[in-house]
C-alpha positions in Angstrom: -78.6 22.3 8.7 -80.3 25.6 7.8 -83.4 26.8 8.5 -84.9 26.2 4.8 -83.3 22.4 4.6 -85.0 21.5 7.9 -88.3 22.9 6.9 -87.9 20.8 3.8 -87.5 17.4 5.8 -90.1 18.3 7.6 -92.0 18.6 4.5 -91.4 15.4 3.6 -91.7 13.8 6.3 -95.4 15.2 6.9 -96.1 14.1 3.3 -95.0 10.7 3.8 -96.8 10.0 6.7 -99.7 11.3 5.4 -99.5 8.9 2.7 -98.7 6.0 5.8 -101.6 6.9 7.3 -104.2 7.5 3.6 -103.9 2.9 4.2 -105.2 3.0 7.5 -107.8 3.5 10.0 -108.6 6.1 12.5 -109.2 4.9 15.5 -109.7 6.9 18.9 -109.4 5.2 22.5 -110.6 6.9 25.5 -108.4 6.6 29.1 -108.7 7.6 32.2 -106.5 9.2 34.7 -106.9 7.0 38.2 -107.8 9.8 40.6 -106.6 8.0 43.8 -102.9 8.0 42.5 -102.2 11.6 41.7 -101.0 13.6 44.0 -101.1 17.4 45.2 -98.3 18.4 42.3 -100.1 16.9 39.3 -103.8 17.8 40.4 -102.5 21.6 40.6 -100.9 20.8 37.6 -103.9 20.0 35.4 -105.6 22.6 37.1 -102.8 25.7 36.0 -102.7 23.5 32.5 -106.7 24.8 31.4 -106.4 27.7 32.9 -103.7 28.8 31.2 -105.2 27.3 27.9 -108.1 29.7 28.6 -105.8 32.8 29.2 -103.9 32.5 26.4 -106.8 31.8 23.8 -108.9 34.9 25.0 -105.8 36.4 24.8 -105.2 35.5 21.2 -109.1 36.1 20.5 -108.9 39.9 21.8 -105.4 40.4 19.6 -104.0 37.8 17.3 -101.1 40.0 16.6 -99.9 40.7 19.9 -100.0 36.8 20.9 -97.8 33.7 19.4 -96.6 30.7 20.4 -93.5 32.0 21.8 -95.6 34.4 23.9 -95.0 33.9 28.1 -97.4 36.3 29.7 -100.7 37.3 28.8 -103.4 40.1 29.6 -105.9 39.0 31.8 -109.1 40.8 33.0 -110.0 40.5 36.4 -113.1 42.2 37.4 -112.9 46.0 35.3 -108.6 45.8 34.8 -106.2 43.8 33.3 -103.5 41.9 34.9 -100.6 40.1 33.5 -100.2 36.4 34.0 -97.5 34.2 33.6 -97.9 31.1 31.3 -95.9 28.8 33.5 -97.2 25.2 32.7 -98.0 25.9 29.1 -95.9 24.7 26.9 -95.0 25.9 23.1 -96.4 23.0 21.2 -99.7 23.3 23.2 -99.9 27.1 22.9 -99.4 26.4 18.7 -102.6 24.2 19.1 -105.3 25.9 21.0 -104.2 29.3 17.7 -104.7 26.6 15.3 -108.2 25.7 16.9 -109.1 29.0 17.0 -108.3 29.8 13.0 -110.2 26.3 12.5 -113.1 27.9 14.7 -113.2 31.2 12.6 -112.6 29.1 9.4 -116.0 27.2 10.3 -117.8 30.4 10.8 -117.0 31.9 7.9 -117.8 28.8 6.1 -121.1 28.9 7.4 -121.7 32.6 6.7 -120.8 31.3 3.1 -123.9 28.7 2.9 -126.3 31.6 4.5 -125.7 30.6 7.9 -126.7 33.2 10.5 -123.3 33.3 12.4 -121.8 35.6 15.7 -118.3 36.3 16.8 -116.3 33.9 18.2 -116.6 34.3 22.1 -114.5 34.1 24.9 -114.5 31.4 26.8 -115.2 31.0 30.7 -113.9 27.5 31.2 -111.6 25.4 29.4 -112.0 21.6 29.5 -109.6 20.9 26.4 -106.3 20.7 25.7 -104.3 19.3 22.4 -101.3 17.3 22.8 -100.5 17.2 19.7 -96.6 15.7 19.3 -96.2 11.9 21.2 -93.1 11.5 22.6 -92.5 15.0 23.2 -96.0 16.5 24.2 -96.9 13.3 26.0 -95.4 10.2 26.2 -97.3 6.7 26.6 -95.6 3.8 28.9 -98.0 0.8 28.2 -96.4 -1.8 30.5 -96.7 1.0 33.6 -100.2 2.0 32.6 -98.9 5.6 32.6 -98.6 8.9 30.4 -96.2 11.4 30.8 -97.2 14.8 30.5 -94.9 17.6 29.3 -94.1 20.4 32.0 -95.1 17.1 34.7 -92.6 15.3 36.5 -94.6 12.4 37.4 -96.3 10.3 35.2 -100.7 10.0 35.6 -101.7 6.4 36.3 -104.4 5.3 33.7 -106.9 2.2 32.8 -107.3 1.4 29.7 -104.3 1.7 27.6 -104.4 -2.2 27.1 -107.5 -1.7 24.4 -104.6 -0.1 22.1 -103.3 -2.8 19.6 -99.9 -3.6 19.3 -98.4 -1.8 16.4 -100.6 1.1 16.7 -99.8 4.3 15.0 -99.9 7.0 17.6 -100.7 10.6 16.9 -102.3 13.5 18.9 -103.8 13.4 22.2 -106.3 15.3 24.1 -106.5 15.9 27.4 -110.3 16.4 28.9 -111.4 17.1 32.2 -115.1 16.0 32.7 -117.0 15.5 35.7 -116.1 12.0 36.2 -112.0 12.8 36.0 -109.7 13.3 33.6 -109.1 11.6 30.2 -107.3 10.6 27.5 -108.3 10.8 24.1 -105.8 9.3 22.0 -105.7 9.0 18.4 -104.2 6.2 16.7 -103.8 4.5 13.1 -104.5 0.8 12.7 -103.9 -1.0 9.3 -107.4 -1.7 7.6 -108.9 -5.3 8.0 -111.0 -6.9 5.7 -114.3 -7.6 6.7 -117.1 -9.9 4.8 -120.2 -8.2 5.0 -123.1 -10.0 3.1 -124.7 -8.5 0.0 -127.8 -7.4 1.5 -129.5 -4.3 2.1 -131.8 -2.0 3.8 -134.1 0.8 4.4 -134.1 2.2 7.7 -137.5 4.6 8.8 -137.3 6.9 12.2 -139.7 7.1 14.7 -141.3 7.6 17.8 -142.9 4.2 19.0 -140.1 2.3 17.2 -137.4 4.2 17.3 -135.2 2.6 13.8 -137.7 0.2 11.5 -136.4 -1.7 9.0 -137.4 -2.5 5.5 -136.8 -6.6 5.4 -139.5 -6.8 8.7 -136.1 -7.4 11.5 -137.2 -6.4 14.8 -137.0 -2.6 15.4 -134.7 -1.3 17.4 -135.8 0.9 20.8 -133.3 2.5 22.7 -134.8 4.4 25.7 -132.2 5.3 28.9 -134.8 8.3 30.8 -132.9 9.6 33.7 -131.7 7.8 36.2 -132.9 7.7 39.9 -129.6 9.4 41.1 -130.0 12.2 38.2 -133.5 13.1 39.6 -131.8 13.0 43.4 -129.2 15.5 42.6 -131.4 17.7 40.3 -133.6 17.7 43.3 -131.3 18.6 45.7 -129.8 20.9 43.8 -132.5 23.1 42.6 -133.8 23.0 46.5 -131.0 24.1 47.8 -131.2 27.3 44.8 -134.4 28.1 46.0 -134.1 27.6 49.9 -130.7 30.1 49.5 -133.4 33.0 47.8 -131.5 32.1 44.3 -128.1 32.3 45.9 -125.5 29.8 45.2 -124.2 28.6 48.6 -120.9 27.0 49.2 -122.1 23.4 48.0 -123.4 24.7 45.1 -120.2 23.6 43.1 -120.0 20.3 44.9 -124.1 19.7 43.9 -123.7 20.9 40.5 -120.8 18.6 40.1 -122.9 15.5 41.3 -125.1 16.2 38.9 -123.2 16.8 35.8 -121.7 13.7 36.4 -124.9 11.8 37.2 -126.0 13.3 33.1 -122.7 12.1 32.2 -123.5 8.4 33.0 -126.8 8.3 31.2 -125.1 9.5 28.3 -122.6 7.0 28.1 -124.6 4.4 28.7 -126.8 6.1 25.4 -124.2 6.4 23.3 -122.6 3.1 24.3 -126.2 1.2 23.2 -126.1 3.2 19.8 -122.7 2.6 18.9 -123.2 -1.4 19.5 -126.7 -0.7 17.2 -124.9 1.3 14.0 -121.7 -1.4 14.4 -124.3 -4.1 13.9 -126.2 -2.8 11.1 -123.0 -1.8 9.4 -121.7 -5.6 10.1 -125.1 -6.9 8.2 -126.1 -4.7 5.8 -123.6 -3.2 2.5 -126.3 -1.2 1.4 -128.0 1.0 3.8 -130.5 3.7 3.1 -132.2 6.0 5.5 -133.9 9.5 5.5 -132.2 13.0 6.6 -135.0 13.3 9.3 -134.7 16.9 11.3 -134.6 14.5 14.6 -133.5 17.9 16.6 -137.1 19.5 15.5 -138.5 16.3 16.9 -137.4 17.1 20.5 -138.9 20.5 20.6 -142.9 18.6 19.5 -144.6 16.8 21.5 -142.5 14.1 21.8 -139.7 15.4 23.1 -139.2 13.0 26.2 -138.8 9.8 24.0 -136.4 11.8 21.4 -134.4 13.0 24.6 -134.0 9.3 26.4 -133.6 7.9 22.9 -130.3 7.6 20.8 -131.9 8.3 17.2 -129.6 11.6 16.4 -126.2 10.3 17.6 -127.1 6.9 15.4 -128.1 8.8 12.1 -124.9 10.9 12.7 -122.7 7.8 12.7 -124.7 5.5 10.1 -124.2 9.2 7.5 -120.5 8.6 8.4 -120.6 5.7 6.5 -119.6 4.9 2.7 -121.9 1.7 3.2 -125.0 4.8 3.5 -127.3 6.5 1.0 -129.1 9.7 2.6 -132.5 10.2 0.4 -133.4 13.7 0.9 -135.7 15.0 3.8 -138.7 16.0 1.5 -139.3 12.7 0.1 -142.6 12.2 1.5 -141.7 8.3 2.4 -144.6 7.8 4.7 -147.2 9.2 2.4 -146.1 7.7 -1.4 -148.0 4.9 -2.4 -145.0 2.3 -3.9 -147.7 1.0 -6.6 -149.0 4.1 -8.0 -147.0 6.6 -6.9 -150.0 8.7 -4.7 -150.0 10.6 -2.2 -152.1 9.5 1.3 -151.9 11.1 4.4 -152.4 8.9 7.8 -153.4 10.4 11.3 -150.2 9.5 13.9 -152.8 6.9 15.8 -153.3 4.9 12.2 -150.2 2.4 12.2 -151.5 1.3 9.1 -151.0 2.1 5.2 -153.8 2.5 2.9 -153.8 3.9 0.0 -156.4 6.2 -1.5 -156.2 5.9 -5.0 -155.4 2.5 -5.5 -156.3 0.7 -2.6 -152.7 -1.2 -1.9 -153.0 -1.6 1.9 -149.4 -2.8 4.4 -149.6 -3.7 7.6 -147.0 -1.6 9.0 -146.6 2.1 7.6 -143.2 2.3 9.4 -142.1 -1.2 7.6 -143.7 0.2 4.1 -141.8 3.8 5.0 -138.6 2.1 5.0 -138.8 0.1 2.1 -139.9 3.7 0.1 -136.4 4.8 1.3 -134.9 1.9 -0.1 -136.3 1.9 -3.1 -135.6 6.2 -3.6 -132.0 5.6 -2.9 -132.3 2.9 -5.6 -133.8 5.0 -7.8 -131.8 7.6 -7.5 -128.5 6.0 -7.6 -130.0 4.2 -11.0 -130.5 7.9 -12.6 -127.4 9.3 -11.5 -124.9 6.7 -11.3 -123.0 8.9 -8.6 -123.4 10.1 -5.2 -122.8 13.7 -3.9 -120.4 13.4 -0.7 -123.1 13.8 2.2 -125.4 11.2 0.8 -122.7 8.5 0.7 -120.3 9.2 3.4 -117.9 11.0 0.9 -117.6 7.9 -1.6 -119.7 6.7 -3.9 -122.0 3.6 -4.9 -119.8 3.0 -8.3 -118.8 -0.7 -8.3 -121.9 -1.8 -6.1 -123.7 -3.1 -9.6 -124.5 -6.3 -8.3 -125.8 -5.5 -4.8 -128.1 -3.0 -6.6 -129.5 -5.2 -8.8 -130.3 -7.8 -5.9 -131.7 -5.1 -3.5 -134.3 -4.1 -6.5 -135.5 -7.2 -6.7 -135.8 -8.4 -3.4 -137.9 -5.1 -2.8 -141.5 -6.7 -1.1 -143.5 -4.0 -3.4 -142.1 -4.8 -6.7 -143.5 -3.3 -9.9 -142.0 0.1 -10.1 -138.9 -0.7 -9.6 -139.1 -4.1 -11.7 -140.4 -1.8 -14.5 -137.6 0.7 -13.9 -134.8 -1.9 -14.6 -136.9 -3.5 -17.5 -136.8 0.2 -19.0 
């Protein structure tokens, strides 16, 4: 077979899985390499693995002509000179991966310098904690009933927990391999075929805040996520900046094994975060077809006066999932949701210690301004879906609300502040 028929198979074949996979769902399962079972070979194997990833994409960064994947030495700089390295561990289909990543990287820049972005160069990096295995079977290679993954350029297999939570009949794709405090890992990315799931024709405005962190339009109990540091976070922070100061500013030789304590005492609370806000968006996704919240600037948040309770809570990776979502209508972040009067349409501002809503012109009073927030959300994403028909692709998740007549047309009119939007569908 010659060079142009083999690239057309390959053609073909990409394009037909592609089309496989258009059906399906993406799913990504996280396992862990059991530390206690790898031996001397394959720790100093992962080890040469990242830093060879990190040779060979400064290496690529500094000239992109003089490196490919085919490349088996590198230029190093060590100190004020350059050495040459030997890429022994690193195989082809890895090298092909961290260049692709790097003309994704410069892609994003330049996208960004597009939209008026103030961007830099790409850097070098120091550290590299990443590393695509792109191809299974060749790149790694799963063995389900010996809870193991092969590794190419490894001779024995890493030990891992958790490859049971893949389903049978999986579609497997890439993998990446990430070293965090905690020990290695195991990303893998697999396709599952699409289930149908009955979700009830009901829907929702959801308000941020501070003393509730996610309020709710139809009065369900707010949700509060708050995980502050733990006890053995403030212990090795402690230590650790002690130690600093004792030493005159001098890292000593358990500086490494205290900053690694702690990383991995941050890493904890952050799991334990994320793993409360994924079980919160999976819920409200499970209840709710119709979702609408505000595109709140929750990082700005952090850097006020509240920045504690933004920090401990989980509100930014939850609004980053729930915009994800085809089931989610983003209303802009000027709408002044807190302020608008749903009966008249005025404009009232309220001090942060007045939990209440009054209105100024009219005199329509709620009980909850957080509650009467969220159901202004609602009924703007209403509104505008009623004068548009359509949805641009960051307000919906990429889809749009076409089909959804009937859900619509419910959520109106079960609105608890009723005339506007009553007189809207009338008209």
């Amino acid at each position: 077979m010659d060079l142009q028929s083999r690239n057309d198979t390959i053609r073909e074949h990409g394009k037909a899985t592609r089309e496989r996979r258009s059906g399906m769902l993406c799913r990504v399962y996280s396992v862990k390499a059991v530390h206690s079972k790898m031996n001397g070979e394959q720790k100093e194997f992962v080890n040469a693995l990242f830093r060879e990833a990190k040779w060979f994409r400064n290496a690529y960064l500094a000239d992109p002509s003089a490196v490919n994947d085919k490349t088996k030495s590198v230029s190093v700089k060590v100190g004020d000179r350059f050495e040459v390295r030997e890429l022994t561990v690193l195989g082809s289909h890895i090298r092909q991966s961290v260049i692709g990543e790097v003309k994704e990287n410069i892609r994003d820049l330049a996208r960004s310098q597009k939209k008026g972005s103030k961007v830099g160069p790409l850097r070098f990096k120091s550290v590299c904690n990443c590393v695509n295995l792109k191809q299974p079977n060749v790149t790694y290679r799963m063995r389900t009933d010996q809870s193991s993954i092969r590794v190419q350029g490894c001779r024995k297999p890493f030990k891992v927990r958790g490859l049971e939570q893949i389903p049978d009949g999986a579609e497997t794709a890439n993998c990446r391999m990430v070293r965090k405090a905690s020990g290695l890992y195991f990303h893998i990315t697999c396709y599952v075929p699409k289930e149908e799931k009955v979700v009830p024709h009901r829907s929702v405005g959801i308000d941020f805040g501070i003393g509730d962190n996610l309020v709710f339009s139809d009065g369900s109990e707010p949700v509060n996520i708050c995980v502050p540091e733990s006890k053995g976070t403030k212990l090795a922070s402690r230590r650790m900046n002690k130690a600093y100061s004792r030493n005159g500013n001098r890292k000593s030789r358990n500086h490494d094994k205290r900053k690694n304590k702690l990383r991995k005492a941050y890493e904890k609370d952050s799991n334990r975060r994320k793993d409360l806000a994924n079980k919160t968006v999976h819920e409200i996704l499970a209840n709710y077809d119709l979702i609408a919240i505000q595109d709140e600037m929750i990082h700005n948040w952090h850097s006020g006066l509240f920045g504690r309770q933004v920090q401990h809570s989980a509100m930014g990776v939850i609004k980053a999932e729930l915009k994800n979502s085809s089931s989610v209508h983003v209303v802009e972040r000027g709408f002044p949701s807190t302020q608008i009067c749903p009966v008249c349409g005025g404009l009232t501002k309220h001090p942060l210690k007045e939990r209440t809503y009054t209105c100024r012109h009219c005199g329509y009073h709620h009980p909850s301004r957080d509650v009467k927030a969220a159901q202004s959300i609602l009924d703007e994403a209403i509104r505008k879906y009623r004068l548009s028909g359509t949805e641009s692709e960051e307000s919906c998740g990429g889809q749009t609300l076409c089909g959804r007549e009937d859900t619509i047309v419910s959520a109106v009119r079960s609105l608890p502040v009723k005339q506007e939007a009553r007189s809207f569908m009338s008209g």
